[in-house]
N, C-alpha and C positions, 0 to 999 in steps of 0.2 A: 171701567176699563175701556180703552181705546181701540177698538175692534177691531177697524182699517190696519192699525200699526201691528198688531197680532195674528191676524188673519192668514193662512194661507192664498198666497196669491198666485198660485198653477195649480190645478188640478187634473192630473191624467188620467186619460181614458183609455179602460185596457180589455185584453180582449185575451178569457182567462182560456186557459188550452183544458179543456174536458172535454169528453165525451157522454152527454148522455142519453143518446142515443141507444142504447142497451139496457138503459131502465137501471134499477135497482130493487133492491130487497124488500121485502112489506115492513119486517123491521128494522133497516137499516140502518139504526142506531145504537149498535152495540146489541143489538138484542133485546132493548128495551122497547116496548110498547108504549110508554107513555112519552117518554123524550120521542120518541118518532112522531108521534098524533101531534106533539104541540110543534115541533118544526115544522112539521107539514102544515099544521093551521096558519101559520106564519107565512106561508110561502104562498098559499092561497089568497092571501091580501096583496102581495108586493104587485100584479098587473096594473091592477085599477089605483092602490096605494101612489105606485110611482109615476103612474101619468095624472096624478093629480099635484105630486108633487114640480113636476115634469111643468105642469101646466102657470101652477102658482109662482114658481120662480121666474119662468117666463115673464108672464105678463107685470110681475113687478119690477124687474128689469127693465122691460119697457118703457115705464113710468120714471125711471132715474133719467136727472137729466144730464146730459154729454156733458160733462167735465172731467178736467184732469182728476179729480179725487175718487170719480165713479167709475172708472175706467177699467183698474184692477178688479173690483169688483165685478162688471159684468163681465170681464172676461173669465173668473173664475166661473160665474154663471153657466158660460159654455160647458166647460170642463162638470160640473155637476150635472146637466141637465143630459153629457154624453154617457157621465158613469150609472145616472138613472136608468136610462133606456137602455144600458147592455143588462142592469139588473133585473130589469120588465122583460126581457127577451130570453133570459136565460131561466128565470121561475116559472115562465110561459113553458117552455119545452119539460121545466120539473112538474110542474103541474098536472101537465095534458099525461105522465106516466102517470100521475097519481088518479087523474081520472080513471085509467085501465084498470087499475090494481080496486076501482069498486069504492072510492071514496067520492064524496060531491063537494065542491065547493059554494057551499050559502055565504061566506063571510063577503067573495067579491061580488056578485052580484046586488046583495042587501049594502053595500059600502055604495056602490054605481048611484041604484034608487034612493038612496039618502042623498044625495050628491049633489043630484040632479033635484031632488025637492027644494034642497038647501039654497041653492041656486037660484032658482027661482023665485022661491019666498026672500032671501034677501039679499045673496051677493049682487043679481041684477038689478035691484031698485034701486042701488046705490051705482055711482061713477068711481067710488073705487072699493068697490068690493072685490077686488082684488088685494085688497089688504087682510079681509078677513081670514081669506084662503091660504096666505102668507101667514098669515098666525097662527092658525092652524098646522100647516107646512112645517112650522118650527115648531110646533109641540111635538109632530111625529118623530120629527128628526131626533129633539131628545130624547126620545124613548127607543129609535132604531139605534143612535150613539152609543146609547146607555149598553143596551142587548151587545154594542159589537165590541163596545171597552169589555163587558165581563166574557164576551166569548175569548179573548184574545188573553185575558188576564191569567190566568190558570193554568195554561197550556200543557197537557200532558200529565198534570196536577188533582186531586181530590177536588170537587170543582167543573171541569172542565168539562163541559157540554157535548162534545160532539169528540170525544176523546176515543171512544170504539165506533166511532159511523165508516163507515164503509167509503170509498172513494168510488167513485168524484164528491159525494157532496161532503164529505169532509173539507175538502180545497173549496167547494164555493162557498160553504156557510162563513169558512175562516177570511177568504179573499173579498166578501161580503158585508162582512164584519168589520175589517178593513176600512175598506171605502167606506163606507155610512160613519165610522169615526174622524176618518180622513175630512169628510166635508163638510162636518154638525153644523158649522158657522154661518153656510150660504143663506140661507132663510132667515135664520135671523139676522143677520145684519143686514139683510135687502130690509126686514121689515123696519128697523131701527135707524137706517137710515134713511126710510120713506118717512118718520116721523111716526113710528108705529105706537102707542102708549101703552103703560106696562097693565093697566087696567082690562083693556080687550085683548091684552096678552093670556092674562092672566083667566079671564072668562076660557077663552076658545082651548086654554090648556087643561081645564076641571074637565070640560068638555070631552075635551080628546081624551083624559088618562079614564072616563067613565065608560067611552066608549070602546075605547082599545083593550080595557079590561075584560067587559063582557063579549064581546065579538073573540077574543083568541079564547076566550071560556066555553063561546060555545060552539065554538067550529070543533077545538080540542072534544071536546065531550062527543059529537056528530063524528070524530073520524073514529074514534073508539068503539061506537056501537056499528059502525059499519066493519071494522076491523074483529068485530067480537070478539074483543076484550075488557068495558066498559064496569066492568062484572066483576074481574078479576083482582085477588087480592093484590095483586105482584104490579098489577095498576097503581094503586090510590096508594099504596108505601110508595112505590117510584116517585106519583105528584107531591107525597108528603114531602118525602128525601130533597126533592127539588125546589120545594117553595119553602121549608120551614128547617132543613135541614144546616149543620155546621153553617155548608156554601150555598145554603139557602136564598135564591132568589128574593125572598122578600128582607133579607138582611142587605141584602148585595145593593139593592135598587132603591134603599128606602133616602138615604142620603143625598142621592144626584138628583133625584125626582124632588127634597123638599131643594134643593139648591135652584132649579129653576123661579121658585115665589118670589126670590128673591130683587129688589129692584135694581141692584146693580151688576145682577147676574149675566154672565157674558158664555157660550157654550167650551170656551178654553180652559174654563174654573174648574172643570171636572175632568175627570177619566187622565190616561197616564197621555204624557206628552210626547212621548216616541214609540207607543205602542204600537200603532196602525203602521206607522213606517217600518218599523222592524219587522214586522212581519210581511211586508211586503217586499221589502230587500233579501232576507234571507229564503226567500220562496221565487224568486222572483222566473225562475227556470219557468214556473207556471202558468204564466202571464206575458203579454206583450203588448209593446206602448203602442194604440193608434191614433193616440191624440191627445193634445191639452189645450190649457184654456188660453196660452199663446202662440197656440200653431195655427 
């Protein structure tokens, strides 16, 4: 597939009208304890998550060189790197509630110190280990992609994840979910068109799906036992419900995830193709444009 020709080429950057400032519930999510611990684990990652993504697309950008054909492209660049940083900035202020409410975040720190090791031992030895970080970058993306097709896909439905959460973060997880579908493409195509191979594609993504696995495993399981409910039967049916159930997660996810191995795989091959927009048109009272990747 021809990426360039497919690709979104504007990406807005919006700036979603909540307030959360007033905190919210301990279980906020319908009432469920365990859908709560694992959104929460998740949001716990997005600071350091998105300024690494923040970071990698960057610097590979960089490396593209000024032509007509790369053009569209970095200017999409902007437009992600803006929808990044509102996403870093708004999990920042969800966080620092969750901090109150007596939860700890291990997943972004222990993410930082991995980073930073990582870095050292071998994106700097190399002149463009800024590739690696990009490969990486695009593994995450398909797994946040992935998260914000099946948020979106269900809506209101048996399914639907965030179906009793409580507002605002109903509107952010959806508006969230969104955008991370909206722009799955940037990272990988910066990598593909740096001349990225599908072989250290294909490493740094075992990589990532090994590590994204155990990290929301155990941040999940850490927000539970500070929550004291870890214990509780009405837990481990909810995780069952939700990983193995009908709309079981591990049915939902198993498909997109083997669709990445593939060598002609392109991030457009999967999830629905007007889902993100539609729900950003018909919500759109929510939100407000301050920017795109050709303003």
């Amino acid at each position: 597939m021809n990426s360039s020709t497919h690709a979104p080429t504007d990406l807005t950057v919006r700036r979603l009208m909540i307030d959360l400032s007033k905190g919210f519930s301990r279980h906020w999510n319908g009432g469920d304890a365990f859908m709560t611990a694992y959104a929460n684990a998740l949001s716990m990652s997005f600071p350091v998550g998105e300024q690494f993504f923040i970071d990698a697309v960057k610097h590979g950008a960089q490396a593209l060189p000024d032509t007509t054909e790369n053009a569209d492209l970095k200017g999409v660049v902007k437009g992600f790197i803006g929808q990044e940083a509102t996403h870093r900035h708004l999990h920042g202020l969800y966080n620092a509630h969750l901090e109150k409410q007596g939860l700890v975040n291990h997943w972004g720190p222990r993410s930082l110190k991995r980073l930073e090791r990582g870095r050292r031992m071998l994106f700097e030895k190399s002149d463009k280990g800024y590739m690696h970080e990009l490969a990486m970058t695009a593994a995450f993306e398909h797994y946040t992609s992935i998260f914000g097709d099946l948020t979106l896909e269900r809506l209101d439905q048996p399914g639907d994840w965030f179906a009793g959460a409580e507002e605002p973060l109903k509107t952010l997880w959806r508006w969230h979910a969104a955008e991370e579908s909206e722009h799955k493409c940037v990272a990988f195509d910066l990598y593909q068109r740096l001349g990225g191979n599908h072989a250290w594609r294909m490493r740094w993504f075992w990589y990532v799906t090994f590590q994204f696995a155990t990290d929301v495993a155990r941040q999940t399981i850490n927000n539970l036992w500070h929550d004291k409910t870890l214990f509780k039967p009405s837990t481990w049916w909810s995780a069952g419900k939700f990983l193995f159930g009908r709309h079981g997660m591990v049915w939902r996810v198993a498909k997109p995830v083997w669709a990445y191995t593939r060598k002609d795989f392109h991030p457009l091959q999967v999830g629905h193709p007007t889902q993100a927009h539609d729900w950003l048109t018909h919500h759109a009272d929510q939100w407000s444009a301050v920017g795109s990747a050709k303003a």
